[in-house]
C-alpha positions in Angstrom: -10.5 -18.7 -9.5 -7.5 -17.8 -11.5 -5.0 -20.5 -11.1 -0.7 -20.9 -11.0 0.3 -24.6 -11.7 3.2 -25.7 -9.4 5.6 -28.5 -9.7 7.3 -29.2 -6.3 9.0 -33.2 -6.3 7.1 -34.4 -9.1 4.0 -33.5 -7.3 1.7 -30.4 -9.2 0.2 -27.6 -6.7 -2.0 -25.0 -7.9 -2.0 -21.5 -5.9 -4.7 -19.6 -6.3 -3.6 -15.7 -7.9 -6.1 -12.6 -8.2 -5.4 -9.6 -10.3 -5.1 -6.0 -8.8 -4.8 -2.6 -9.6 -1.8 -0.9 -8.5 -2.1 3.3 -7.9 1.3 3.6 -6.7 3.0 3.0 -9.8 1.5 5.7 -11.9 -0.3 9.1 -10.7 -2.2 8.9 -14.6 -2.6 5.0 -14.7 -3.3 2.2 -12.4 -1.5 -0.8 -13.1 -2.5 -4.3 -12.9 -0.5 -7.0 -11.0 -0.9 -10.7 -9.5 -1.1 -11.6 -6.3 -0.6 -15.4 -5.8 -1.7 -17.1 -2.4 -0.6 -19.7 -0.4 -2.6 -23.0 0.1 -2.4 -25.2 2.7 -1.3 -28.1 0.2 1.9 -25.9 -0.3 2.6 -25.5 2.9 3.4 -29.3 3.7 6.4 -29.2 1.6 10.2 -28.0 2.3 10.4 -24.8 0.4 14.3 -24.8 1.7 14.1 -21.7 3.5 10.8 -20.0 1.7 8.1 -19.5 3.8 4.5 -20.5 1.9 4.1 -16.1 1.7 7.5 -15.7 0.7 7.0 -18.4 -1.9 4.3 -16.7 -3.5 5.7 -13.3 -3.7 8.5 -15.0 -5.7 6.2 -16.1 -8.5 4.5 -12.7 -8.2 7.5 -10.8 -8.9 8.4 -13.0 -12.0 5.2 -12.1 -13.6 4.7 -8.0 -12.5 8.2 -7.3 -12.5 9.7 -9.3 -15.4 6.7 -10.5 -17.4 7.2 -13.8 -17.6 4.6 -16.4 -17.5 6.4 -19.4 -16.4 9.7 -19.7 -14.2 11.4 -21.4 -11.2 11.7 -20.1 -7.8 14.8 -20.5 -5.8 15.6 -19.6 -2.2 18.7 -17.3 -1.0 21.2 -19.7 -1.8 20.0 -20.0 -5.7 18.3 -23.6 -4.8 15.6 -25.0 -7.2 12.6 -25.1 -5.1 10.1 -25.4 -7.6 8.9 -24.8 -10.8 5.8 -22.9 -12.1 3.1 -22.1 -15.1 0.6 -19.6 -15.9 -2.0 -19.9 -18.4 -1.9 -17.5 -20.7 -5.2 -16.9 -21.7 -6.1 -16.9 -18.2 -3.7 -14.6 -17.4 -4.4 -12.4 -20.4 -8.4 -12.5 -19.7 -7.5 -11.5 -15.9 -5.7 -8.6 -17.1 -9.3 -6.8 -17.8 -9.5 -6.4 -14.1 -12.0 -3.7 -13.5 -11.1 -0.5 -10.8 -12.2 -1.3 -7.7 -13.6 1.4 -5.3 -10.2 2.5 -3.4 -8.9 2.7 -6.9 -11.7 5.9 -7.6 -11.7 7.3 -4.2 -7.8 7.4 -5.0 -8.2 9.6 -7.4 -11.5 11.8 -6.5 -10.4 12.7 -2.9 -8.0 15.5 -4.5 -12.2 17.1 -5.7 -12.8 19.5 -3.7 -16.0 19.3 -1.5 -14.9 16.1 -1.6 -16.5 13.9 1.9 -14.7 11.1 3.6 -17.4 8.2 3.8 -16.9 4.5 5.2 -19.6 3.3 1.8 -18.0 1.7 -0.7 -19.4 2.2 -3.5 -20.2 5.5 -3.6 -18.3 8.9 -3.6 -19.9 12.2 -2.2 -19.1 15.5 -2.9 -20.7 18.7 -2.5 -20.3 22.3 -3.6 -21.8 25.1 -1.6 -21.4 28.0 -4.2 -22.8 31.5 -3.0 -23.3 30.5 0.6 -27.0 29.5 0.2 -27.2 27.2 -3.1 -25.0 24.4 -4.6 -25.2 20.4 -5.6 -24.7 17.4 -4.0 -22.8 15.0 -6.2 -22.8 11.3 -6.3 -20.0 9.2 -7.7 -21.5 5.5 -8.0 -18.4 3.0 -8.1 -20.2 -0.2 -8.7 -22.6 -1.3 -11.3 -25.8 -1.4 -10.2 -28.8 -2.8 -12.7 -27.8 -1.9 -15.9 -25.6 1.2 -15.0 -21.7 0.7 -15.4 -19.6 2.5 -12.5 -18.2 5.0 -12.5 -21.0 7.1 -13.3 -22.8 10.6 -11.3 -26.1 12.1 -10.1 -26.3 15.2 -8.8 -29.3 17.4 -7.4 -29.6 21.6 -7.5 -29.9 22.5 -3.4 -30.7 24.8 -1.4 -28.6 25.3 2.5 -29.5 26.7 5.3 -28.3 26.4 9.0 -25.5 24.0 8.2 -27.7 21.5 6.1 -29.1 20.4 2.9 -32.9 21.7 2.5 -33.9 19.6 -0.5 -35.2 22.9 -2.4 -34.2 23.4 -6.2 -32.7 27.3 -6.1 -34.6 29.7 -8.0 -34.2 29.8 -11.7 -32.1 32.9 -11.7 -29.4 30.5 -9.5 -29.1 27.9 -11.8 -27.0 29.1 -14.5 -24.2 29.5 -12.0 -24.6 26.4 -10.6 -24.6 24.1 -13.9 -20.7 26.3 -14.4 -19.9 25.2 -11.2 -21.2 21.5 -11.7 -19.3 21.4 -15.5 -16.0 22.7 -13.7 -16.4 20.4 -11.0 -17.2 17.1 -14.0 -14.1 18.9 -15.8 -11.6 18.0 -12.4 -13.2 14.8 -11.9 -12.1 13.9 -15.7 -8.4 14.8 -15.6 -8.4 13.3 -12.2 -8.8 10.0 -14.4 -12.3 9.5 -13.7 -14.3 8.8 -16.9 -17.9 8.4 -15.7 -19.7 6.6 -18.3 -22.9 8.7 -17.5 -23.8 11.9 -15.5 -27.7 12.0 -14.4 -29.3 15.0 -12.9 -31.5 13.8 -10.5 -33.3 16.9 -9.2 -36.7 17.1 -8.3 -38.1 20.3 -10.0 -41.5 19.7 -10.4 -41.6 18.9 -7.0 -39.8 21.0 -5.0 -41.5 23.8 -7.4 -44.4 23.1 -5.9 -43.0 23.3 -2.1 -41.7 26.8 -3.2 -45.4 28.2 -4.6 
């Protein structure tokens, strides 16, 4: 755990701090900041005025806001309350926070065919193209084995009576489709999504063989 040293009456505290990404700052960049938390070792002292959240926030704001990587926190009245230190290689190594899911749903729920889901780690969207063919794309959001997030699979379909029949479209469909798909990978990249890889997982072979 990333760690803020405290100095409260000759006594040292250390609150616990995590780094975030902020996507209210920027609509092209996420931005990290600290959020410090209370302990219960904090608590126990007379913060004249603070409470332990209140507290906190103050040392947060000194860092986000101004930078700084060491500082005092006063109360309303411009009271010393305490004084405080960040590590700075800590604080610099923490600064390589990686996106977490809300961070890519953020930005891929403006796709269209984009699908509300309560998973968190992955992003659906699907395309229905000519009425009768289209993909179903995958947006993975967390590493899994030796794949780094964000990366996609996708898979050719066929639809029918309002569902997905797991039938690759006929040859003669597919050209359109892979424009579709490409325009579809385009908006997902200027949306700020760079998927490290993009795997077509499409069962020719066998769905061929259901078509025969």
């Amino acid at each position: 755990m990333n760690k803020v040293l405290v100095r409260i009456l000759g006594k040292t505290l250390i609150l616990p701090f995590q780094m975030r990404l902020s996507t209210a700052r920027s609509a092209i960049a996420a931005l990290p900041y600290v959020q410090i938390f209370p302990t219960a070792d904090l608590a126990r002292f007379n913060l004249r005025g603070l409470t332990p959240e209140m507290f906190c926030v103050n040392i947060a704001d000194q860092i986000n806001v101004r930078g700084l990587l060491s500082g005092t926190v006063e109360n309303e009245q411009q009271i010393l309350v305490a004084q405080w230190l960040i590590d700075e290689d800590e604080y610099r190594a923490a600064l390589q926070v990686k996106p977490d899911h809300a961070y890519w749903v953020a930005r891929l729920a403006q796709i269209h065919g984009y699908l509300p889901t309560l998973d968190e780690e992955f992003v659906e969207i699907e395309q229905l193209v000519d009425g009768v063919h289209g993909y179903r794309l995958t947006v993975v959001t967390a590493d899994i084995g030796d794949k780094i997030a964000p990366y996609a699979s996708y898979q050719f379909d066929s639809y029918q009576a309002h569902e997905w029949l797991g039938l690759v479209p006929d040859n003669q469909y597919l050209s359109e489709l892979r424009l579709h798909l490409a325009d579809t990978l385009q908006n997902i990249a200027q949306a700020g999504v760079k998927l490290t890889a993009v795997f077509d997982e499409t069962d020719y072979a066998g769905v061929a063989h259901e078509q025969d």
